[in-house]
N, C-alpha and C positions, 0 to 999 in steps of 0.2 A: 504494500500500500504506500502510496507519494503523499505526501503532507501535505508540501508547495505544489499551488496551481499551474498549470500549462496558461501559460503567456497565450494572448491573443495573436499576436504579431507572428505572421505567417513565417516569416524564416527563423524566428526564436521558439518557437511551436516546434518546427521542424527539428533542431539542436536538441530542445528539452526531451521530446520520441529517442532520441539518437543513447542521448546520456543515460534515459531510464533504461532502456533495451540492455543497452552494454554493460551499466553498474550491475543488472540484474544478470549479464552471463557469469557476470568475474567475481557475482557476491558481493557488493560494497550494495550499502543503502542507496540507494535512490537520491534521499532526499541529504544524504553529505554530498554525494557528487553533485548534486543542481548547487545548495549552499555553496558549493566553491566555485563555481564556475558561473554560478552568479557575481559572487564578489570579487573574480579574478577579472570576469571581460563583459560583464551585463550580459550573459549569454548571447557572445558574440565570434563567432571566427574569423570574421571580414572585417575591414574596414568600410569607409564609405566607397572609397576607389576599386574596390576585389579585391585588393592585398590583405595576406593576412596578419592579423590582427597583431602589435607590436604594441609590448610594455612601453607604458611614460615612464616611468623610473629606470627600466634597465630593457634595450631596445632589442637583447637578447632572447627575452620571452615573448612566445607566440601561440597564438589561437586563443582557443575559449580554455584550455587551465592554461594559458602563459608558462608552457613548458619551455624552458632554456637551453636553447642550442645550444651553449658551452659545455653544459653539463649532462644533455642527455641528447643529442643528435648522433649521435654516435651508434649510442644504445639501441635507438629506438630505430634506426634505418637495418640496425642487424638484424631487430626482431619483426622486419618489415610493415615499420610505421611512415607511415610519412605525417608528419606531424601539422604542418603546412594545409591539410586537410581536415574537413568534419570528422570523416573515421578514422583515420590515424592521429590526432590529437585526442579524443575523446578516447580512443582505444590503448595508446600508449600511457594515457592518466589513469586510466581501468587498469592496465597492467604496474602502474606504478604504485597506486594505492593496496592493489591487492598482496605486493611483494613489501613494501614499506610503508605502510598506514599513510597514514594524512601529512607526515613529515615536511615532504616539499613544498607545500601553501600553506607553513607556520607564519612567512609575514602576512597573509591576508588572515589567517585565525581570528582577532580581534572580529573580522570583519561577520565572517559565514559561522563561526563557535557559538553565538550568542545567540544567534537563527536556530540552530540544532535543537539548542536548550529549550526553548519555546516550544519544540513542539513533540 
């Protein structure tokens, strides 16, 4: 069962199906993966141009979790992610939460932890 509603907005509609489908193969909750990925990119992969989606604090992190090519591009193109996309960023953060908890979106914690709590 999901807590947080599906978004009207037809391509964040789309993203939100995408997250729950995935969290739900890999075993993470639903509702942490949207909590993060809400407060990572407003459930967002794109920008407004089609590029995707790049951190304002560190221009490294990409898509909707802001996964960081310094540190997991590498990773994620072995385990045939492309992260640069809706299924392999959302699929590579299913793969990363499932192996290492919530870890890598400790700075946004403040942000999505307190959403959790509520519900």
């Amino acid at each position: 069962m999901v807590a947080i509603e599906r978004p009207e907005n037809k391509a964040k509609s789309e993203l939100y199906d995408e997250i729950v489908k995935t969290s739900v193969e890999y075993g993470i909750h639903p509702d942490t993966a949207l909590s993060i990925a809400m407060c990572e990119s407003s459930l967002r992969q794109y920008d407004s141009n089609g590029n995707s989606l790049r951190g304002i604090e560190n221009s490294n992190d990409v898509g909707v979790f802001q996964i960081n090519e310094k540190y997991h591009l590498e990773k994620s193109r072995e385990l045939g992610y492309n992260i640069n996309t809706v299924e392999g960023n959302v699929g590579y953060a299913m793969w990363l939460m499932k192996k290492e908890g919530t870890k890598h979106w400790n700075y946004s914690k403040p942000c999505w932890s307190p959403k959790l709590a509520k519900l």
